[in-house]
C-alpha positions as CSV (number, residue, x, y, z in Angstrom):
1,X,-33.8,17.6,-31.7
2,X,-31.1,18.7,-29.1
3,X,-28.2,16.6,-28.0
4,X,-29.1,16.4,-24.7
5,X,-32.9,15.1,-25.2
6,X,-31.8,12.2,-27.4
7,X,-28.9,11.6,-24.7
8,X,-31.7,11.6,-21.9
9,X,-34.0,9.1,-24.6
10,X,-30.8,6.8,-24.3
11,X,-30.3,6.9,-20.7
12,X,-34.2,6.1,-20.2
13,X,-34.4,3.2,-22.2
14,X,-31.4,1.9,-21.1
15,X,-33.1,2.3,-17.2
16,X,-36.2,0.5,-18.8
17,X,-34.1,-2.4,-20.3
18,X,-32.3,-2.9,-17.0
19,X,-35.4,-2.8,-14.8
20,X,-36.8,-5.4,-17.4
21,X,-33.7,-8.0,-17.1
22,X,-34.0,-7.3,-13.3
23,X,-37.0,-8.5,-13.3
24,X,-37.0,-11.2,-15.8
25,X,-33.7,-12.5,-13.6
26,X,-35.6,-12.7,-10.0
């Protein structure tokens, strides 16, 4: 796997996760 698909992995479920306490929070 190449450094920069794992990187974008990381940066998408750290979107998910904020979109998820965004919404838990409103």
């Amino acid at each position: 796997m190449a450094p920069f698909a794992e990187c974008e992995l990381v940066l998408h479920r750290i979107h998910l996760e904020f979109r998820l306490m965004k919404i838990l929070k409103h």
